[in-house]
C-alpha positions, 0 to 999 in steps of 0.5 A: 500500500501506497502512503501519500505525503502531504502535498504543498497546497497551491492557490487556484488562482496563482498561476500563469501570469499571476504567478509572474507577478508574484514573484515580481512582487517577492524581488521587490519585496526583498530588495526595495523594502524589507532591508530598509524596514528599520529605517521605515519604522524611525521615519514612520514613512517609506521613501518617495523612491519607493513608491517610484521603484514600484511604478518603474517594476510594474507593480502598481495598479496592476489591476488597472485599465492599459489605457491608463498605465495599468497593467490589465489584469485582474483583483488576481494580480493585485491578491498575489501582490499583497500575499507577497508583501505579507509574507516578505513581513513588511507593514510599511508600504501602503501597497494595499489602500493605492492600488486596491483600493484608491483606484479602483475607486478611479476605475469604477466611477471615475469620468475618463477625464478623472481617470486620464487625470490621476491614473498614469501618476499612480500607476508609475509611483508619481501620484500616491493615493489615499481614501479618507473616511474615518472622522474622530466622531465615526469609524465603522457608521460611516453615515455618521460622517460630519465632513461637509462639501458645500457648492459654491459655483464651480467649486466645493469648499469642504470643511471638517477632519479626517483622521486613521489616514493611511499614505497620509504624509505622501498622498498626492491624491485623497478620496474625501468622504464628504456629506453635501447633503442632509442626514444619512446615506443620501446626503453623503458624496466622494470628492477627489482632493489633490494635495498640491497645485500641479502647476506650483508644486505648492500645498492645496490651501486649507489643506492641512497634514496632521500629527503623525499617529502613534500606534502599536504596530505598523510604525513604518505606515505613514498614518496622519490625521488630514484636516480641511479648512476652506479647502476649494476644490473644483465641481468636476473632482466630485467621483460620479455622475451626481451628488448623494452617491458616495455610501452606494460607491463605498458599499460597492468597493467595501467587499474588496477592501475586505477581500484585501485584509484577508489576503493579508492576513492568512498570508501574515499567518502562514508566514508566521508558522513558517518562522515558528516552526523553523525556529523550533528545530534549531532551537535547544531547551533541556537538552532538546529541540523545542520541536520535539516536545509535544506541545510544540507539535501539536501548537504546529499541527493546530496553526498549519491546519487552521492556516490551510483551512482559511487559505481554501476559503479565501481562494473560494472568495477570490474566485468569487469576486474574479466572477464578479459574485462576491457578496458583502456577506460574504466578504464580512465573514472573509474579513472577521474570521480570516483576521481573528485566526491571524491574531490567534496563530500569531500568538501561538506561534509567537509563544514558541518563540520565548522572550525572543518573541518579544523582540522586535528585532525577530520578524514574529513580534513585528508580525504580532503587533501588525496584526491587531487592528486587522480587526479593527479597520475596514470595519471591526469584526463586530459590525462583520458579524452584525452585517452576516447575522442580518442577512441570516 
């Protein structure tokens, strides 16, 4: 009788082209990012040459329209760029909210002046976008947002605060969550702010950078508070045909941005029991490798299951949305259970590190601390499981 051995899982969905641009995005990686990841983390930024060096490798928007610089694929493209990321370990680069999130908004609603405009500069690395919907006073509820858009000719003057702003310091370009109308969803619109005249190089006026936030993890993700004072910007930056269409365009794009932390967060996983468990068996105690004692096996057998299992959901999802069928029940339970498994296997598989774990200097504690707000941004795992107990 034959006895199989366990056979590396593969992703339906990483192969041919797709599986070019992995391991693109693996060089990348490991050259332009991971060993200035230290640095990033002191100037709590990336460099401008970074976003550069990604344009000039071909690795941003990669979604995108040819047309407009982009590299014609599909969300395919952009999954294996963001799993690449998350297991190189960087937490740095705002991959993620420019390319996944910024312009498909673009690509989705914009005007094809709004797209010839803006798109070829974020496709080379020229122009960094960011989207700007949390509010001191609203996080998860957007249609609680107080941002105020007011016409006035052919201009909007926008007034109020934004803050949690990922890409913030580089931003070129911010997808302002704005209310032009009264209460509730109706009243809510998408207005595109460009941060600097493009003729002067000067900062828009009214614009404002704020303090640069500091958080647990991610200390290399230049993350701001942005605040508005005045600031024109004219008519035709509105995203849409009309006004009162921003909450049916954030809902229309929120289940890839989900889709997108879960990329990121079972591939975070499997790096982290990759670590852990080549650790354990260079690693002595009692006179023993920490792998041979059976806790640490069944700690592994645990991890790596779990990691598989959500790997084959998130492929199903992917394919899901590869066909257009991605629901927003299902994009909330790829959320909330792929990123709770990732703060529980990291912990696990921190736990066999020892005291080492603890030290930064070891990539499973920079793993560690990147992966609590996965519960928390894109929506908190709570309002997830609130939107999947509605539907049932």
């Amino acid at each position: 009788m034959q006895i199989l051995t366990p056979r590396p899982y593969a992703s339906p969905w990483m192969g041919g082209d797709v599986a070019d641009v992995a391991g693109l995005a693996r060089h990348f990686f490991a050259t332009e990012v991971v060993p200035h990841l230290e640095r990033f983390d002191a100037q709590h930024q990336v460099d401008t040459e970074t976003w550069l060096a990604a344009g000039r490798a071909g690795l941003l928007c990669v979604s995108g329209s040819e047309e407009f610089g982009g590299g014609g694929g599909t969300f395919a493209h952009e999954a294996a760029v963001m799993w690449e990321q998350a297991r190189s370990g960087d937490d740095s680069f705002g991959y993620s909210v420019h390319s996944g999130i910024v312009a498909p908004y673009l690509e989705v609603f914009g005007t094809p002046e709004q797209k010839q405009r803006w798109l070829p500069g974020m496709a080379s690395g020229e122009l960094v976008g960011a989207i700007a919907m949390t509010e001191p006073g609203a996080g998860s509820d957007l249609q609680r947002i107080r941002m105020t858009a007011r016409r006035d000719g052919d201009h909007y003057v926008i007034n109020g605060s934004k803050t949690f702003i990922t890409n913030a310091s580089h931003a070129g370009l911010v997808i302002v969550v704005c209310r032009t109308g009264g209460e509730g969803a109706a009243g809510i619109s998408l207005i595109v702010v460009e941060t600097t005249d493009r003729e002067t190089g000067e900062q828009t006026p009214g614009f404002e950078r704020g303090r640069v936030l500091d958080k647990i993890g991610l200390q290399g993700q230049d993350t701001r508070e942005l605040h508005f004072t005045d600031v024109r910007v004219p008519a035709a930056n509105l995203l849409g045909s009309e006004e009162g269409l921003g909450f049916y365009q954030l809902m229309n794009q929120l289940p890839q941005e989900r889709l997108s932390i879960a990329v990121g967060a079972v591939a975070a996983a499997d790096y982290a029991v990759e670590l852990a468990t080549a650790y354990v068996k260079e690693r002595d105690v009692f006179g023993r490798k920490v792998a041979d004692f059976q806790n640490t096996r069944f700690v592994l057998a645990e991890v790596s299951t779990e990691v598989l299992a959500a790997r084959t959901f998130l492929d199903h999802c992917i394919q899901l949305h590869l066909e257009g069928a991605l629901d927003p029940v299902t994009a909330s339970r790829a959320k909330y259970w792929t990123t709770d498994m990732q703060c529980s296997v990291i912990d696990r598989c921190l736990q066999l590190f020892g005291g080492y774990g603890y030290m930064r200097e070891y990539p499973i504690a920079r793993l560690y601390a990147a992966a609590r707000v996965q519960k928390i941004y894109g929506g908190t795992n709570e309002i997830m499981k609130e939107l999947i107990g509605r539907s049932l």
